[in-house]
TITIKOL-643827 format. One record per residue (C-alpha): residue in one letter; x, y, z. Coordinates in Angstrom, 3 decimals. Example, Ala and Ser with C-alpha at 12.3 -4.5 7.8 and 13.67 -1.06 7.14 Angstrom:
BEGIN
- r,x,y,z
- a,12.300,-4.500,7.800
- s,13.670,-1.060,7.140
***
This chain:
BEGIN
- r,x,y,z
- x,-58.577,-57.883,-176.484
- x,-55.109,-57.437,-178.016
- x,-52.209,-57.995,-175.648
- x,-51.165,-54.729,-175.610
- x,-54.039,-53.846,-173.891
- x,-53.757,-55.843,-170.638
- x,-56.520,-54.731,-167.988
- x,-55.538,-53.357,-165.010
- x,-59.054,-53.674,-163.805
- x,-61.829,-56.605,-164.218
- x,-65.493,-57.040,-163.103
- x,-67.293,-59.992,-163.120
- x,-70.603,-60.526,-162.817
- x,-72.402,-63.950,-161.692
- x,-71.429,-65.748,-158.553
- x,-71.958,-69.195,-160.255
- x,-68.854,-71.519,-161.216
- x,-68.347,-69.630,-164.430
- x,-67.978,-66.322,-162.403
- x,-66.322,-67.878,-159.152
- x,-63.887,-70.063,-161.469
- x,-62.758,-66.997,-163.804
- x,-62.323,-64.958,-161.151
- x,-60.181,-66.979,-159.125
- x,-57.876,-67.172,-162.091
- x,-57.548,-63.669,-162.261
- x,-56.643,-62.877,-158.971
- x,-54.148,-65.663,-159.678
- x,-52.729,-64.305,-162.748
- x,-52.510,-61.068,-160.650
- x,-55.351,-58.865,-161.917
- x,-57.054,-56.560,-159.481
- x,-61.033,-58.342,-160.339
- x,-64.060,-57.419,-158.190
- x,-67.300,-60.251,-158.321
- x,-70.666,-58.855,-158.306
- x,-74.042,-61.102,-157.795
- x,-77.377,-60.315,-158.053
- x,-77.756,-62.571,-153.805
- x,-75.408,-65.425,-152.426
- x,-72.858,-66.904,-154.263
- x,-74.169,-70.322,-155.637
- x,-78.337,-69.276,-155.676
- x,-78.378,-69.684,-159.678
- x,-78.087,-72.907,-161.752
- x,-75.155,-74.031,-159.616
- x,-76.847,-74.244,-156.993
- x,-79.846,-76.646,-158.515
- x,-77.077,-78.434,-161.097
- x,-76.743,-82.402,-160.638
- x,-73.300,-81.887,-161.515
- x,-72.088,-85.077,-162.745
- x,-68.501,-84.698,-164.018
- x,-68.710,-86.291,-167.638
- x,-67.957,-86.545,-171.536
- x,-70.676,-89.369,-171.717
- x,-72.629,-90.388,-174.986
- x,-72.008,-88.353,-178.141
- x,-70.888,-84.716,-179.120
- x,-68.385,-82.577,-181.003
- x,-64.965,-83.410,-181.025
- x,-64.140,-79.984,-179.781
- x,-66.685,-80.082,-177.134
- x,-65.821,-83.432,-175.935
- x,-62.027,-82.436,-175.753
- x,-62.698,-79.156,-174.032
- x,-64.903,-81.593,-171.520
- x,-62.069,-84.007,-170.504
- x,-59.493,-80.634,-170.278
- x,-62.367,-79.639,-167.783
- x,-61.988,-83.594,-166.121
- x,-58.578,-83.389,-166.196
- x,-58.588,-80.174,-163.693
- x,-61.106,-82.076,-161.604
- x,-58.917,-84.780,-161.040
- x,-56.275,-82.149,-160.188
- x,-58.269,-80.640,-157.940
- x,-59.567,-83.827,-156.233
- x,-55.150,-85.002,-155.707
- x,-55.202,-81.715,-153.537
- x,-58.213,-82.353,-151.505
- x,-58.035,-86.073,-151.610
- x,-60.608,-86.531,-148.366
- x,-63.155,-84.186,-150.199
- x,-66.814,-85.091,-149.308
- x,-67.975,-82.048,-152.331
- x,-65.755,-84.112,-155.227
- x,-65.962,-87.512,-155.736
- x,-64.680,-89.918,-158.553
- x,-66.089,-93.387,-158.288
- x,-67.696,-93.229,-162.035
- x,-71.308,-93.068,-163.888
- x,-73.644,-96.124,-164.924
- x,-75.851,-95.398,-167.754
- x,-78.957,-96.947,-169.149
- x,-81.286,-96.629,-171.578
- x,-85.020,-97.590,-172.114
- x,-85.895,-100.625,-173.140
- x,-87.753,-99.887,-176.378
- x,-86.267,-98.202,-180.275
- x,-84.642,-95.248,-178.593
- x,-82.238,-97.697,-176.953
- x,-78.858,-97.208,-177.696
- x,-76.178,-98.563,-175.549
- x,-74.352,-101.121,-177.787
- x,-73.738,-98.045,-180.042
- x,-72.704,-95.534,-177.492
- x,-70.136,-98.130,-175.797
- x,-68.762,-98.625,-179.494
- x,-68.595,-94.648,-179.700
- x,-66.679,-94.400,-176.213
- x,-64.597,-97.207,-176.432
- x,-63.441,-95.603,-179.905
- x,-62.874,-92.214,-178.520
- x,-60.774,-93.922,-176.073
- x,-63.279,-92.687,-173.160
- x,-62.787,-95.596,-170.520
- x,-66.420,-97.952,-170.725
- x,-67.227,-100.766,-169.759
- x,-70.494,-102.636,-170.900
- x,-72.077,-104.464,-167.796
- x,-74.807,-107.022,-167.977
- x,-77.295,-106.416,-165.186
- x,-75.979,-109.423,-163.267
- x,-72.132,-108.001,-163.115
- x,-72.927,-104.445,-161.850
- x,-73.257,-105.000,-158.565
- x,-69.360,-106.790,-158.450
- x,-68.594,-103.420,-160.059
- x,-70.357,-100.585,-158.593
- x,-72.809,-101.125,-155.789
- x,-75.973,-99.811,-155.145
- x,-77.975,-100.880,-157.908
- x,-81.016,-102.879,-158.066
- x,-80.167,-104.631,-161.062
- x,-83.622,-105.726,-161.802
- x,-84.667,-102.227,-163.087
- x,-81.486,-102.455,-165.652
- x,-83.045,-103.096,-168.674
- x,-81.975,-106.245,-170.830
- x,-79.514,-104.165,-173.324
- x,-77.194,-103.802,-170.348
- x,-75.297,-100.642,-168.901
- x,-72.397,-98.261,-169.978
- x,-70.221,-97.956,-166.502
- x,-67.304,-95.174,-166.891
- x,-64.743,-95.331,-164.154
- x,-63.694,-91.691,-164.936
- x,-66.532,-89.618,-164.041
- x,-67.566,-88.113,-161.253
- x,-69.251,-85.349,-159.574
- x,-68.991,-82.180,-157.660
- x,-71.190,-80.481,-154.963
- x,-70.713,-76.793,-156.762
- x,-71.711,-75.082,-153.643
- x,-68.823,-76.303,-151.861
- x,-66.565,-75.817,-154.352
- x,-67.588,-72.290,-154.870
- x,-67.377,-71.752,-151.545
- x,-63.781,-73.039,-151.391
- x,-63.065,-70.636,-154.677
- x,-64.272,-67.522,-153.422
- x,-62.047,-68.047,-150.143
- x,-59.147,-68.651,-151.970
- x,-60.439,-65.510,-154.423
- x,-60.620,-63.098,-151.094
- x,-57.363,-64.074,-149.368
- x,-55.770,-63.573,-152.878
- x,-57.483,-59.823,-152.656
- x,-60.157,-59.893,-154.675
- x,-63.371,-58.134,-153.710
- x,-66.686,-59.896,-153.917
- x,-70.034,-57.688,-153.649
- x,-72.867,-60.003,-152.878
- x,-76.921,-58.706,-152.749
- x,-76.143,-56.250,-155.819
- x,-79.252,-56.665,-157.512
- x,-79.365,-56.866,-161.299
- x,-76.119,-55.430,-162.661
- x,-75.495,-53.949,-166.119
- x,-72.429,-53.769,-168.330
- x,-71.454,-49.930,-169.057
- x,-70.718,-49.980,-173.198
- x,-69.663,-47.212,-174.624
- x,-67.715,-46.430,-178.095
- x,-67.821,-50.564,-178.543
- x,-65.762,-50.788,-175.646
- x,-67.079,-52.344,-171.883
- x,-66.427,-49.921,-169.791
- x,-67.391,-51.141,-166.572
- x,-70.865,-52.191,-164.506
- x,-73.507,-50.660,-162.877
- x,-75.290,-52.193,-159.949
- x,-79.332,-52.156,-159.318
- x,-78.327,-49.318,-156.650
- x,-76.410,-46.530,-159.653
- x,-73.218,-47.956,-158.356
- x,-70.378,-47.361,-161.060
- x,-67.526,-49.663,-160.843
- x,-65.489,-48.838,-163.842
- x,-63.469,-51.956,-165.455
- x,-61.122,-52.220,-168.449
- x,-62.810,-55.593,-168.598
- x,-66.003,-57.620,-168.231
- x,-67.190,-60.747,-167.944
- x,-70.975,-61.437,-167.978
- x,-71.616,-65.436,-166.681
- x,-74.926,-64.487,-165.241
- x,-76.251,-67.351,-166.169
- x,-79.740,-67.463,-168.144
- x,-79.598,-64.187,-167.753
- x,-76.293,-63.826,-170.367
- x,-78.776,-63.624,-173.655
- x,-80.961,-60.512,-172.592
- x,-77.817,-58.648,-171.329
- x,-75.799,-58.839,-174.475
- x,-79.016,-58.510,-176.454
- x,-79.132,-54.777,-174.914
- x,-75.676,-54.210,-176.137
- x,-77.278,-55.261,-179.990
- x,-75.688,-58.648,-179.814
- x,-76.763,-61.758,-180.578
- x,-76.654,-65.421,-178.571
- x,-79.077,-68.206,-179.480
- x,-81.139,-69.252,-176.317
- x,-82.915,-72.440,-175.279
- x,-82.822,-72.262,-171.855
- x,-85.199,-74.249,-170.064
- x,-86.201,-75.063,-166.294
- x,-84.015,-77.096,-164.192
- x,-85.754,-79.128,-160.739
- x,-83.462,-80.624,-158.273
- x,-84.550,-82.249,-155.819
- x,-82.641,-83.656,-153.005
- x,-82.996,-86.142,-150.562
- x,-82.777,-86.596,-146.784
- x,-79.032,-88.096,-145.683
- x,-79.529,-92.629,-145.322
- x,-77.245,-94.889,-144.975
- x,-76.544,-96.421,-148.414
- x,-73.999,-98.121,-150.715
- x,-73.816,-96.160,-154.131
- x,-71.459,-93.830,-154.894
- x,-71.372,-93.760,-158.640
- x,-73.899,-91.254,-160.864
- x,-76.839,-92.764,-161.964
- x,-78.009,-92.173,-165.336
- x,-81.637,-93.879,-166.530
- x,-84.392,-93.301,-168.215
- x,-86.771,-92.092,-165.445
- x,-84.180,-90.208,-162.977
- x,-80.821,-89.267,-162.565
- x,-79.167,-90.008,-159.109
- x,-75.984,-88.012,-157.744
- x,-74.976,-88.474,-153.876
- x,-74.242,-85.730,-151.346
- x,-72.049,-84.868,-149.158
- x,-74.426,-85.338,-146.334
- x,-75.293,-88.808,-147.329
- x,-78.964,-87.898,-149.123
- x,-79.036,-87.799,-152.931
- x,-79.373,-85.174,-155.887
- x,-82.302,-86.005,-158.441
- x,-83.599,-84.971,-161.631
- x,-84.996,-86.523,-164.514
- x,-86.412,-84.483,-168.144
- x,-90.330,-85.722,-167.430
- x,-89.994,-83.854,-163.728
- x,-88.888,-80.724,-165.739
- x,-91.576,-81.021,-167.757
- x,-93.918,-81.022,-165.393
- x,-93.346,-77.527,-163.931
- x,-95.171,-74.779,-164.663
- x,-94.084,-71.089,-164.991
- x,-95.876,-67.858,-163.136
- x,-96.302,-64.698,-164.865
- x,-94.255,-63.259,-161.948
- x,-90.817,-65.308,-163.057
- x,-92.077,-68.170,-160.231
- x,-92.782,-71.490,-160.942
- x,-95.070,-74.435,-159.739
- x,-94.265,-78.168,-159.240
- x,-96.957,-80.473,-157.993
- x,-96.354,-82.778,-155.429
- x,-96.943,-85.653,-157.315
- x,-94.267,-84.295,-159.060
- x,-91.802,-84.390,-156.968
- x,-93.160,-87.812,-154.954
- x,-93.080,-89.035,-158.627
- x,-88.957,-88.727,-158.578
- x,-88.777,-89.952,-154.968
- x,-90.204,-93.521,-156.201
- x,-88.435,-93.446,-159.529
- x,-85.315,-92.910,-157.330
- x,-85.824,-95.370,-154.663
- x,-86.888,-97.984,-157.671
- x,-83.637,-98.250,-159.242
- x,-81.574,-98.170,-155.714
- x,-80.327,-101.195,-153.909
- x,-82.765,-102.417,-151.414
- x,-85.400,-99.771,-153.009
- x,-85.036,-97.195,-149.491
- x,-87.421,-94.940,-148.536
- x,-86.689,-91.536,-149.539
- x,-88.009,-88.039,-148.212
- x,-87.427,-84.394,-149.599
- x,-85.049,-82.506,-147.570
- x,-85.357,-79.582,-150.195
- x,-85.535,-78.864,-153.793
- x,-84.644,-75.681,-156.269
- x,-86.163,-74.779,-159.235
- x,-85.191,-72.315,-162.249
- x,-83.464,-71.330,-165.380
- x,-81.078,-73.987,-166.810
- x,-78.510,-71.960,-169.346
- x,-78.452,-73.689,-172.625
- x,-77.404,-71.939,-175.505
- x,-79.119,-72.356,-179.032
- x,-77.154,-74.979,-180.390
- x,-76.409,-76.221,-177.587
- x,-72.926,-75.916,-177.420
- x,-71.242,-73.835,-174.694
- x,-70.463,-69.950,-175.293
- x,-66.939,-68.686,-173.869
- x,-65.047,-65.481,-175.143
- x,-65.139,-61.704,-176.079
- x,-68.159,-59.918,-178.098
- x,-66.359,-59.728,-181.215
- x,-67.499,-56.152,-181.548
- x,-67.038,-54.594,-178.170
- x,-63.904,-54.994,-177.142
- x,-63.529,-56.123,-173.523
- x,-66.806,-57.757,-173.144
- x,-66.416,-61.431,-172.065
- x,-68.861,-63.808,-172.074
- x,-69.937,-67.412,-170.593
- x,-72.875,-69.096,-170.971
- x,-73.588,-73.000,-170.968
- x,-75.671,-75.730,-169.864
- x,-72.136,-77.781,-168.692
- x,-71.308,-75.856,-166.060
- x,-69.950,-78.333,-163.400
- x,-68.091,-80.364,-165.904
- x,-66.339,-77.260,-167.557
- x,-66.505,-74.730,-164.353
- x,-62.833,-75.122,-163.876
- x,-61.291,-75.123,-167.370
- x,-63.627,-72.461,-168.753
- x,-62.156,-70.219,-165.598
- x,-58.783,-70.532,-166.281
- x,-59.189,-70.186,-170.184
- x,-61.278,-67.187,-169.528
- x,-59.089,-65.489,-167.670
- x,-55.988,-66.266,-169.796
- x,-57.192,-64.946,-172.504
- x,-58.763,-61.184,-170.493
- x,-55.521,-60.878,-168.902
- x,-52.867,-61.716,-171.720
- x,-55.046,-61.044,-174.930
- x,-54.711,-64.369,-176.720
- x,-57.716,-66.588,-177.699
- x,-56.987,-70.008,-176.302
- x,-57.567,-72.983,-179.535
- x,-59.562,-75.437,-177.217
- x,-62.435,-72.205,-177.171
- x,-62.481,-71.407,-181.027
- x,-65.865,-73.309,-181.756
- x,-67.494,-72.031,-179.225
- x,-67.579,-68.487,-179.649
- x,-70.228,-65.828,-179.815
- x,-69.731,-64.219,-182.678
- x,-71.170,-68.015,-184.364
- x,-74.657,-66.561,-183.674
- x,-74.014,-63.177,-185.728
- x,-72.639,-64.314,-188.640
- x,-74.813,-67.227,-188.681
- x,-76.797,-67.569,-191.903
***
């Protein structure tokens, strides 16, 4: 959008952190923005995300600095809610497998000349530095610990967003079924609910998660997809020392709010199967599997038991990178899509809504936007 064309009205769809996030800033900046979602707020990929605030390990130099803009509103947001039980900063430890694919001296060397705080732990010092390891299951290469990172129970944060969203008068219409964008003359003219409902819209943004690359497709444009299936399980509250995210080669580990833990791991993912009905399976060896994988690598190696677990889509785009911005030909038609959706919930938000409300692209969002998949050779 140009700025002379300023909407008076915006709709988006998705209740996720993308959605929730953008249109908080909205109703901030002042713009009258309805939210539409297809159930609850927070029953997509937020809602089964492990959420570990990061800019770990390699990437872009754009993506990494659009990451730590995304950190940086974190930490914001954690100086205003200081006692927070859903937002936590008490860092990440890392490790790798001890075989070829092994590469923590190089990713330390990577991070520490990024300037991305590391430090390189033997298996011996972690405990003096963050508890609630068993150090025996660190293999002999050693761990990456980053004092920075964090992570987020996105529930509870959306749930604090769409409060805020509502007292500042925005509208939020939960249960709405699949919702399409209205296009006409290349120009988004609003969205139509499952039940005919037309809410018109100078604006729209589309963060329905998975769901982004068949919507736009329908429009005749174009966004890479890889998405895969996400399983998180999570544990029943115990009384235990770590607080820091867990990253290793058979599970990741994130602690609740409750006290119980958030697990996933890429070999649990694998091992769920689809339905022809959109469903999926997950054997419970499956998910017994991560319970001992988790309770290996934790001090004191606890029992753990399954409180609950979600399984579904997890949005990755084609490259991988994350997708933020306008169709470049149909004006008004906003986009978000990406598998980082905790990390950059908060900074894609405000960016998002900057640029539907005042017209100007925003630099930290130029490599990542979707017109890279139609002009794409």
């Amino acid at each position: 959008m140009n700025a002379s064309s300023k909407p008076s009205k915006v709709v988006v769809i998705g209740g996720g952190i993308f959605g929730v996030s953008t249109a908080l800033h909205l109703a901030r900046l002042g713009a009258d923005t309805l939210l539409v979602n297809d159930g609850p707020l927070a029953n997509g990929a937020s809602g089964r995300s492990l959420a570990w605030l990061n800019s770990a390990r390699k990437r872009s130099d754009a993506y990494h600095r659009l990451r730590l803009a995304g950190i940086d509103r974190y930490r914001t947001l954690a100086a205003r809610y200081p006692d927070a039980p859903w937002l936590r900063f008490d860092g990440g430890l890392t490790w790798d497998a001890d075989d070829a694919t092994n590469e923590i001296a190089e990713i330390f060397d990577y991070e520490r000349n990024l300037g991305y705080h590391a430090q390189w732990l033997t298996p011996e010092k972690i405990a003096a530095v963050t508890p609630g390891v068993d150090p025996s299951t660190v293999t002999p290469q050693g761990a990456i610990f980053n004092p920075g990172e964090g992570w987020v129970d996105l529930p509870s944060l959306i749930g604090r967003l769409a409060e805020e969203f509502s007292a500042l008068g925005g509208e939020i219409i939960r249960d709405a079924g699949r919702a399409a964008v209205d296009v006409r003359n290349a120009r988004a003219r609003g969205v139509i609910t499952a039940d005919g409902t037309r809410h018109d819209a100078d604006a729209v943004l589309l963060a329905a998660g998975s769901e982004v690359p068949a919507i736009v497709a329908k429009a005749g444009q174009q966004i890479e997809d890889a998405t895969s299936v996400a399983l998180l399980v999570r544990t029943k509250p115990i009384r235990h020392p770590l607080k820091a995210v867990l990253n290793t080669p058979r599970v990741a580990i994130r602690p609740m709010p409750n006290g119980g833990f958030a697990l996933d791991s890429a070999w649990s993912e694998e091992e769920v199967s689809a339905n022809p009905d959109g469903s999926y399976n997950v054997r419970q060896s499956t998910l017994q599997g991560l319970l001992r994988e988790a309770s290996r690598v934790l001090e004191g190696n606890p029992v753990l038991e399954i409180e609950d677990y979600g399984i579904g889509p997890k949005p990755i785009p084609g490259d991988g990178d994350p997708v933020f911005g306008e169709l470049s030909s149909i004006q008004g038609y906003f986009v978000a899509f990406s598998h980082s959706g905790a990390t950059l919930g908060l900074i894609a938000g405000e960016l998002l809504a900057d640029e539907i409300a005042m017209g100007c692209r925003h630099p930290l969002l130029a490599d990542f936007r979707p017109e890279r998949f139609s002009t794409a050779s």
